[in-house]
C-alpha positions as MATLAB code, in Angstrom:
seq = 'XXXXXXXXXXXXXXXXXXXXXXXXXXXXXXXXXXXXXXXXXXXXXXXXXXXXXXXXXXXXXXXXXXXXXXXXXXXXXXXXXXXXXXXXXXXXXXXXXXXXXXXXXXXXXXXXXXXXXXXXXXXXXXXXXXXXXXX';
ca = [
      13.044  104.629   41.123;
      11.210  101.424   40.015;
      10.065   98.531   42.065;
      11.327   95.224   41.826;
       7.589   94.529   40.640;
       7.796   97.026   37.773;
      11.827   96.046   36.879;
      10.257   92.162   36.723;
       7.234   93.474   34.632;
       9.819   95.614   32.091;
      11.882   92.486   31.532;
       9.362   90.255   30.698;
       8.657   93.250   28.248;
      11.793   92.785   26.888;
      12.093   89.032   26.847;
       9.081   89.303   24.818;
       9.877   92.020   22.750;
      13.740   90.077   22.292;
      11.662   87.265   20.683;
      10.338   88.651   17.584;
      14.152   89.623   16.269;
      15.939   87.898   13.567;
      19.009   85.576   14.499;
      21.355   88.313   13.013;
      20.194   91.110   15.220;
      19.649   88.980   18.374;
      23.551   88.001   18.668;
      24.338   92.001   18.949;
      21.874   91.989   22.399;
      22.315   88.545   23.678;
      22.340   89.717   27.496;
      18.450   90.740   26.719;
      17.749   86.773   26.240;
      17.135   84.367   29.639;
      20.056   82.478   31.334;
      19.444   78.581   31.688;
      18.636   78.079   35.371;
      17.970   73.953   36.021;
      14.950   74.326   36.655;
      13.319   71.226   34.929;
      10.844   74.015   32.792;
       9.922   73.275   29.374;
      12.124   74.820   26.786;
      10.340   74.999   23.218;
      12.052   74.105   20.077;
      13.727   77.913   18.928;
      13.944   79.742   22.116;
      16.656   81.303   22.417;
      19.438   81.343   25.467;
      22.138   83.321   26.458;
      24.603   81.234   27.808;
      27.519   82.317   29.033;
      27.764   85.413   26.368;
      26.925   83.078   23.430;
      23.401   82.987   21.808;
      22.199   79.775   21.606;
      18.275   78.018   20.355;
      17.123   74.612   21.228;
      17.249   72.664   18.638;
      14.309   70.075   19.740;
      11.544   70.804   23.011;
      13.627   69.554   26.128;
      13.705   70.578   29.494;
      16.201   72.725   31.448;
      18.110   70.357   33.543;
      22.338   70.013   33.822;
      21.865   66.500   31.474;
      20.090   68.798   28.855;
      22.674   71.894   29.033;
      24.719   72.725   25.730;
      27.794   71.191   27.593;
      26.386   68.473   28.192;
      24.020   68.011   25.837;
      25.386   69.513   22.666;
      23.348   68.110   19.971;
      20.352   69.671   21.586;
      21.575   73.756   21.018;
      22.529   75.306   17.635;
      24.814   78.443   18.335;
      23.920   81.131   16.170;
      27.349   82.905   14.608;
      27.540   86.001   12.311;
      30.802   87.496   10.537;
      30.510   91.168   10.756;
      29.546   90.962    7.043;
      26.356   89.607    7.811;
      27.723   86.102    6.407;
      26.604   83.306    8.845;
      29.012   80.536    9.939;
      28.634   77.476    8.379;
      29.198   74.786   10.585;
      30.966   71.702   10.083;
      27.326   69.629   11.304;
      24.558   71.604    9.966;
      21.174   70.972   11.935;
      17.602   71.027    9.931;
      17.245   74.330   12.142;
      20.393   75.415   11.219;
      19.806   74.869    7.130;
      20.816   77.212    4.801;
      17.803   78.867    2.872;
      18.377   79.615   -1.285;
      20.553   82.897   -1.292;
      21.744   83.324    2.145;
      25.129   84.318    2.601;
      27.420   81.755    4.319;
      31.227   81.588    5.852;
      33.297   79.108    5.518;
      37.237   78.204    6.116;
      37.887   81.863    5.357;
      35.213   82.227    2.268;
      32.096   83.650    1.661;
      29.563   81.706   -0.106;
      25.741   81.911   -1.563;
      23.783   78.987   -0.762;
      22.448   77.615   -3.976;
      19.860   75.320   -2.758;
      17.069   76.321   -0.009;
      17.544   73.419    3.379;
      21.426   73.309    2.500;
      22.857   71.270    5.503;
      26.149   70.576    3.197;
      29.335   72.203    3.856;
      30.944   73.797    0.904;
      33.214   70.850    0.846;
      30.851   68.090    1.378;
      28.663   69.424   -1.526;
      30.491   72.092   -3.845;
      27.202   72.374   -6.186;
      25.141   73.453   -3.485;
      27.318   77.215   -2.861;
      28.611   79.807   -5.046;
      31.696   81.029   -4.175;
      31.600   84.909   -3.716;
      34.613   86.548   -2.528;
];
């Protein structure tokens, strides 16, 4: 049996270990990634959250209080979404951290599409020359 010490020590392990995967693989073990707790600390720019099941990374620095929480504070948190094909969601409001690199798969309104442009933060329909449609 392990201490509460050693448990504490293992999931900082973890935490730390959590941080080097990519988006993709993160969203299949999102209940290895910290809970928000109000606690006023400093949350960096791409840190990663599990919030009530759902993955989500701060978008700017900003601290965790209840004003700065994804419901309340939306703009602040990009939720990271896969289809089981690998394809990423594409989001009607696509952040700079949320920008679609040259080549990455995309899902949209039922489609899959190929991002034609690296920093795409157009929709399919907002910008039909920067995706290829591939299924």
């Amino acid at each position: 049996m392990i201490t509460r010490e050693q448990a504490r020590e293992y999931r900082a392990k973890i935490e730390t270990a959590a941080e080097s995967l990519d988006d993709e693989t993160a969203l299949t073990v999102a209940e290895l990634y910290p809970s928000l707790t109000g606690s006023g600390a400093l949350i960096k720019a791409g840190s990663r959250y599990n919030v009530g099941g759902k993955l989500l990374r701060a978008a700017v620095d900003l601290w965790d209080t209840p004003e700065n929480s994804p419901a309340r504070a939306p703009t602040l948190w990009d939720e990271l979404n896969y289809t089981p094909s690998g394809a990423r969601e594409i989001p009607e409001v696509i952040t700079a951290a949320l920008a679609f690199s040259k080549g990455e798969l995309g899902s949209y309104q039922g489609h899959t599409y190929r991002s034609l442009i690296d920093a795409n933060v157009w929709t399919p329909t907002a910008y039909p020359a920067g995706w290829e449609l591939v299924e």
